[in-house]
Legacy VTK file of the C-alpha trace (Angstrom):
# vtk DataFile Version 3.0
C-alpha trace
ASCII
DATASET POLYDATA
POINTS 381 float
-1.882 50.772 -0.286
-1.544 48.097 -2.801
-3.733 45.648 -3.564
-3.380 41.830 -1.779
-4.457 38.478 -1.397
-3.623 37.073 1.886
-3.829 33.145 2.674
-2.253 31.284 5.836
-3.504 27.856 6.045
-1.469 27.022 9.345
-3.526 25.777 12.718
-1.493 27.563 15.717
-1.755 25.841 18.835
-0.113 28.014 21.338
0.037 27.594 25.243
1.890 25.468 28.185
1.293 21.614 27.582
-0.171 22.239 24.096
2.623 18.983 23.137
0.313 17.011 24.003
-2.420 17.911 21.553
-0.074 15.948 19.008
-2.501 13.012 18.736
-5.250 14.849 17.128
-3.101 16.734 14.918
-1.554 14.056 13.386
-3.595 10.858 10.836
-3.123 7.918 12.526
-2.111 5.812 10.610
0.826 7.802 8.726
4.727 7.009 9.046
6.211 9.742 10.747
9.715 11.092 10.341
10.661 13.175 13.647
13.157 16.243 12.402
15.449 18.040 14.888
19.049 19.505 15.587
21.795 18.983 17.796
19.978 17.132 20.813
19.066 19.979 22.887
15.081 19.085 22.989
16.158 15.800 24.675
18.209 18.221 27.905
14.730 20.564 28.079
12.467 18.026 27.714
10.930 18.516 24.658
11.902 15.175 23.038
10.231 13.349 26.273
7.068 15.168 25.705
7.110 14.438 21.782
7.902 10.789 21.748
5.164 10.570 24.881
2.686 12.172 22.548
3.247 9.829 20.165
3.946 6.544 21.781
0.707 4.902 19.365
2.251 5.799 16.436
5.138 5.020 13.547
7.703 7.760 14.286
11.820 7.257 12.983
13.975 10.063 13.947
16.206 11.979 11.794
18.718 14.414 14.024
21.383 16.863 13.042
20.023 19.432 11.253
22.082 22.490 11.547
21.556 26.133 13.060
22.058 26.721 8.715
20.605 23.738 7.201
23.033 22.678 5.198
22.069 20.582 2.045
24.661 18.141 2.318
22.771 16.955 6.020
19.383 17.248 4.613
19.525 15.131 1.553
20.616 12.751 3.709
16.923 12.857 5.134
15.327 12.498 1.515
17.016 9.367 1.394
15.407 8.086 4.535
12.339 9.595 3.514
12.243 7.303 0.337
14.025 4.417 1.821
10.730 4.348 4.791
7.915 5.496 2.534
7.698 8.321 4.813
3.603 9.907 5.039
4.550 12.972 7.669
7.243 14.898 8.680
7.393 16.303 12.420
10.379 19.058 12.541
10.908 19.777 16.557
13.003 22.889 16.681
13.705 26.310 15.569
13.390 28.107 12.406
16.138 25.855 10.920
14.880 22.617 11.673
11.745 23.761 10.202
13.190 25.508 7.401
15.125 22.355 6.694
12.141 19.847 6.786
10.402 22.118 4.368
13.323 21.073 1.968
12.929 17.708 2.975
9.656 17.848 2.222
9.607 19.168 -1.434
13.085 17.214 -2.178
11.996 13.668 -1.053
9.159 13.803 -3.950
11.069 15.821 -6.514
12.597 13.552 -9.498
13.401 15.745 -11.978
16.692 16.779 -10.919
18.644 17.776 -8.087
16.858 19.327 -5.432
19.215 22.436 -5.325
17.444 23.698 -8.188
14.566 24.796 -5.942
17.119 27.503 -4.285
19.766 27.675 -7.364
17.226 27.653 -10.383
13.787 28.737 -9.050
12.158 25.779 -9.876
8.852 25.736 -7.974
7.987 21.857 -5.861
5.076 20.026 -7.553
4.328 17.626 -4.376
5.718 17.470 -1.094
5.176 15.511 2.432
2.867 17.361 4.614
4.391 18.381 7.638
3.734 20.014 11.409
5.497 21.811 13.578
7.255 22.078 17.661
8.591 25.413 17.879
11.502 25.656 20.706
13.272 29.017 19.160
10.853 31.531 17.999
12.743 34.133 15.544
12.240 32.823 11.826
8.195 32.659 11.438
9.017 29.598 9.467
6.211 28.372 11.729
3.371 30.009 9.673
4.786 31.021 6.118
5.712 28.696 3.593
9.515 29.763 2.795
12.904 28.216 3.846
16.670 29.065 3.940
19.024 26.643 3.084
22.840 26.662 3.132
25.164 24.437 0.505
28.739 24.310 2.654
30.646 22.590 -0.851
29.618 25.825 -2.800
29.134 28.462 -0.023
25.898 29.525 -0.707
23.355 30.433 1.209
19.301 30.201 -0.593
16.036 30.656 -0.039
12.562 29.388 -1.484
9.326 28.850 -0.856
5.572 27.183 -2.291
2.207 27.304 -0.935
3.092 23.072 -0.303
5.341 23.929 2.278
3.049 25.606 5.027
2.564 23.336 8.083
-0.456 22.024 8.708
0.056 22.830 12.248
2.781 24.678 14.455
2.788 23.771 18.329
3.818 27.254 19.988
4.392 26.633 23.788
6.676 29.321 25.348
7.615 26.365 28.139
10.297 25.235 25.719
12.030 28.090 25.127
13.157 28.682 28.955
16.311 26.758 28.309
17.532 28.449 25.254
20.744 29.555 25.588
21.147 33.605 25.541
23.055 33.942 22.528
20.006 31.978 20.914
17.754 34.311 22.785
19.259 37.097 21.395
19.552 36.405 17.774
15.694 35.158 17.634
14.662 38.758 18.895
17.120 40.245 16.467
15.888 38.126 13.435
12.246 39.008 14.358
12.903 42.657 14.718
14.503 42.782 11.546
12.170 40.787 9.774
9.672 43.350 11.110
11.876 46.230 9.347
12.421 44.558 6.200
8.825 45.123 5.513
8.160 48.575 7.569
11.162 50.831 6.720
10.892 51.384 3.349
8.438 54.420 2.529
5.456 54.909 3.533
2.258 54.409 1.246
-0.739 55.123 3.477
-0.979 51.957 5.135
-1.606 52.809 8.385
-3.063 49.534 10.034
0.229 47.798 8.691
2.665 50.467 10.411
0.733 50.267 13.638
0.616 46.209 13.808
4.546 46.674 13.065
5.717 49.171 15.242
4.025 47.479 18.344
5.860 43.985 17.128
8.779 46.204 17.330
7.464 48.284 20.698
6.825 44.508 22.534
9.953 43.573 21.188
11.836 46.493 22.710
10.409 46.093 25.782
10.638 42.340 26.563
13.501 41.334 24.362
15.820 42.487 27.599
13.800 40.374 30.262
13.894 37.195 28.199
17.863 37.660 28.867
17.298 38.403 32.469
14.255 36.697 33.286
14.705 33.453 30.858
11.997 31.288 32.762
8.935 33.912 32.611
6.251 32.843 30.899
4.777 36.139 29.438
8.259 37.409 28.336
8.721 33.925 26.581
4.903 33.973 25.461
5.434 37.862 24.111
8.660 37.208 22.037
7.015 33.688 20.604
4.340 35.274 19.424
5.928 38.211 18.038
7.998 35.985 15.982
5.263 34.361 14.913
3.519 37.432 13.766
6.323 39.084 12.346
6.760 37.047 9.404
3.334 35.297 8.711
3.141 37.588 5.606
0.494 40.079 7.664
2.021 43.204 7.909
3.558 42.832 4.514
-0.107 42.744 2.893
0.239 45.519 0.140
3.376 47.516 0.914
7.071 47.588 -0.272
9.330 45.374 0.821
12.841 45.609 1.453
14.975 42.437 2.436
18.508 43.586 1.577
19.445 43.425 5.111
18.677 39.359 4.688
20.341 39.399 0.809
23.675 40.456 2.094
23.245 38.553 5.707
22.899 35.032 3.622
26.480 35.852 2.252
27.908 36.919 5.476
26.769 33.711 6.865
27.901 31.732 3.740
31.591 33.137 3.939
32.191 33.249 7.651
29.899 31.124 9.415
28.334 33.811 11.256
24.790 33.420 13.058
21.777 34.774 11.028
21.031 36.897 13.927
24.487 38.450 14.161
24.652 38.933 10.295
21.155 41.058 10.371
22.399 43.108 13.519
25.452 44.462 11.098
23.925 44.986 8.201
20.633 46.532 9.161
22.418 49.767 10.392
24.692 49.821 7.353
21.837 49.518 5.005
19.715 52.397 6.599
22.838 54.684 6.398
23.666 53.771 2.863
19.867 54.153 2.087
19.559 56.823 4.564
17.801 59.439 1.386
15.079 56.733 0.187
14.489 55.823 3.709
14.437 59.091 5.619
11.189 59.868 5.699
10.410 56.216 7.093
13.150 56.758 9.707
11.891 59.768 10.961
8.476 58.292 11.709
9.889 54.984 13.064
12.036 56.765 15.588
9.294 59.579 16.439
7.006 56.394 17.391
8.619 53.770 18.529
11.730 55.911 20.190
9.548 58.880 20.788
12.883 60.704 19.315
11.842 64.862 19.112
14.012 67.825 18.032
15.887 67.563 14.844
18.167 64.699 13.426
15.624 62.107 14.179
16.197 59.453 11.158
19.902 59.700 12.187
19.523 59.174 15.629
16.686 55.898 15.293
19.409 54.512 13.704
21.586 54.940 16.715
18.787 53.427 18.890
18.269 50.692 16.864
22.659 49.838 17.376
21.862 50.235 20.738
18.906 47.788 21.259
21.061 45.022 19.503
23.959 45.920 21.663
22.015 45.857 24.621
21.137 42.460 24.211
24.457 41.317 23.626
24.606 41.115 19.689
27.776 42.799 18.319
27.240 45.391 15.359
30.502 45.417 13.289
32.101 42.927 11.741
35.831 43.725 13.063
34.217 42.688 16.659
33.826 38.871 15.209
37.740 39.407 13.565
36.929 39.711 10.190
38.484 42.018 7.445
37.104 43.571 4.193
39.601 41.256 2.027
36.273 38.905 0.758
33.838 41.969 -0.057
34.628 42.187 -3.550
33.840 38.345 -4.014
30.671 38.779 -2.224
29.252 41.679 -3.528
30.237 40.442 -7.116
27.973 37.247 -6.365
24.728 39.564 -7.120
25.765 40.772 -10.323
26.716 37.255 -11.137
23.056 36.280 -10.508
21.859 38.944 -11.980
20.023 39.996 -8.725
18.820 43.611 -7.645
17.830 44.184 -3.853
15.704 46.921 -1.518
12.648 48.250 -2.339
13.639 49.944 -5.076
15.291 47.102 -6.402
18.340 49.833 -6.656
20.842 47.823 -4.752
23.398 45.779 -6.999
27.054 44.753 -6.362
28.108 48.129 -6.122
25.907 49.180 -3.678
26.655 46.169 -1.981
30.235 46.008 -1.741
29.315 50.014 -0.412
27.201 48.189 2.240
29.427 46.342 3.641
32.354 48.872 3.903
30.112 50.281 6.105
29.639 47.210 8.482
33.664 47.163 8.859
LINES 1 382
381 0 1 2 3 4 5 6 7 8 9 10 11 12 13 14 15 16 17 18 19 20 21 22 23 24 25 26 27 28 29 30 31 32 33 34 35 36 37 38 39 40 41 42 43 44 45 46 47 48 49 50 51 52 53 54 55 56 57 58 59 60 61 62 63 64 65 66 67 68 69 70 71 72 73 74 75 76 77 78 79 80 81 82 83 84 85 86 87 88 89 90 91 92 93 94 95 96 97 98 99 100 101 102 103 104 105 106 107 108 109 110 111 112 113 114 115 116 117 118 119 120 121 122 123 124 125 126 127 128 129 130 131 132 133 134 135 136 137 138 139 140 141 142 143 144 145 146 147 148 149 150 151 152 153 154 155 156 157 158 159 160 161 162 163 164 165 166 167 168 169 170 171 172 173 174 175 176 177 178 179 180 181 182 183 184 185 186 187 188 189 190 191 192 193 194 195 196 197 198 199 200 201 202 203 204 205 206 207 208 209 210 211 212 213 214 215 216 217 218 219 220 221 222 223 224 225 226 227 228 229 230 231 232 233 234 235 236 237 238 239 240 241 242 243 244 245 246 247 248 249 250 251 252 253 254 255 256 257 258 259 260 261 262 263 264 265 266 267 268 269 270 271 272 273 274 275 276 277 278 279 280 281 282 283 284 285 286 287 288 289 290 291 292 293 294 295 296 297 298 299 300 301 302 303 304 305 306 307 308 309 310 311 312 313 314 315 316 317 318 319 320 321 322 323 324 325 326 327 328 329 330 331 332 333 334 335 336 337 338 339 340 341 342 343 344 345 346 347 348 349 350 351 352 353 354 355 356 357 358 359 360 361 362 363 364 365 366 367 368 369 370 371 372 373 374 375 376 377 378 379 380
């Protein structure tokens, strides 16, 4: 096992009714700016509970923010930011209306330059708005790391970034709110979490036992109540397991000291990018294609994954915890090829060439380029 340093600043506050804890999360006397999508958290109720919460303070509203915040919709929230003399931002939503505010955050105190460069050019924040959390979509962990994704629709890009000025200072996890989600949302959250789970576990294994175990029963809880938070969308442990699972899977703990892969979310972005495709649905393809592609470097991982969390015996085991793993996504609705969402191989050159172009290298053995690539995604036809 490598060596580590592991830091999460974040204060989880996780249970039914915790909404109401906003008061003594929040300074007094700051001027909030309340971040969220499409209006879905005023149907469930989440909205009534927020603005209830904090009926004693300065809050202005900023809604919109896409399932793929887009960068074109969020600097329209830096402007707002600057215009109010905003102190703290609130982001009530999923991953994306978190990831989002993060941007927001960093962007509405960055005058160097055009905010892009954080995603196009690497350049790190310097100062950003604090800002806290109400989770209604568990799947991104956005909740306790410091990283966003962020989509620019003029240039078709898809980004991500991240700096230790962007963890909340709090994340409000109460499984209540995600009863209403629809199931397609359902769905891609548990696919996003299991893969973000995988993008850190299959890769080889290094001795790390304590990391694989944590992992695999992610994956194991995942397996076993990702199907009853489709059938059974209003029970509270279901929705508590998969929250928290979320949560864990991408808080940077099972990733302390082992190789990581996250090719699967490289070539997703660009899927996404191009054809508009849900992050969920994007990882469901390309996870598959990348094992089989990979299948050599990654056998030896396989065969362990699907001997412990399939409890696969006999011979062919790596080939056949693949299989599983196209099932589980299937059985929860998610389609696996990209033919079953009507789209044809005639833009894999121009994404796969995108990698070279930024000189970029993927998987754990940084051996994936825009060959490989262009490779992978035959494979998702």
């Amino acid at each position: 096992m490598r060596n580590f340093t592991y830091f999460n600043p974040v204060k989880l506050v996780f249970g039914k009714g915790s909404i109401a804890r906003l008061p003594e999360l929040i300074p007094s006397n700051v001027r909030i700016l309340m971040t969220y999508g499409h209006g879905s958290i005023k149907k469930n109720g989440v909205y009534d509970q927020v603005k209830t919460a904090l009926k004693n303070f300065s809050v202005e509203e900023f809604s919109g923010i896409e399932p793929n915040p887009r960068y074109e919709t969020l600097m329209k929230a830096v402007e707002q930011c600057r215009k109010s003399n905003i102190d703290f931002l609130l982001a009530v939503g999923g991953g994306s209306v978190l990831d989002g505010t993060k941007f927001i955050a960093a962007a509405a105190k960055y005058n160097a330059g055009d905010p892009w460069d954080f995603l196009a050019k690497h350049v790190q924040p310097v100062e950003a708005i604090p800002l806290g959390c109400v989770l209604t979509l568990p799947a991104t962990g956005s909740e306790m790391n410091p990283t966003a994704v962020i989509s620019r629709e003029s240039t078709k890009e898809k980004y991500g970034f991240g700096s230790p000025l962007l963890y909340p200072k709090f994340s409000i996890l109460d499984p209540e709110t995600t009863f209403t989600l629809p199931p397609r949302q359902t769905a891609n959250g548990i696919v996003d979490t299991f893969v973000h789970v995988m993008e850190q576990y299959l890769t080889y294994p290094i001795g790390a036992l304590t990391q694989d175990r944590l992992a695999e029963g992610i994956i194991l809880s995942l397996i076993e109540d990702g199907p009853k938070a489709l059938s059974d969308p209003t029970n509270y442990t279901v929705r508590a397991n998969i929250m928290w699972s979320a949560t864990m899977a991408l808080n940077g703990l099972i990733g302390c000291g082992v190789p990581q892969d996250w090719s699967t979310h490289g070539i997703g972005h660009e899927l996404t990018a191009f054809y508009g495709l849900d992050h969920g649905q994007t990882l469901a393809i390309v996870l598959p294609a990348v094992w089989k592609h990979q299948f050599k470097a990654k056998k030896e991982k396989l065969e362990i994954y699907g001997k412990r969390v399939w409890n696969i015996e006999g011979s062919n085991i790596a080939e056949k915890a693949i299989e599983k793993t196209e099932e589980f996504f299937r059985s929860l609705g998610v389609k696996t090829y990209l033919h079953e969402y009507g789209i044809d191989d005639s833009q894999f050159s121009v994404i796969a060439n995108r990698f070279d172009a930024r000189n970029e290298r993927l998987g754990e053995h940084q051996s994936i380029g825009a060959k490989e690539v262009l490779e992978i995604l035959k494979l998702c036809k």
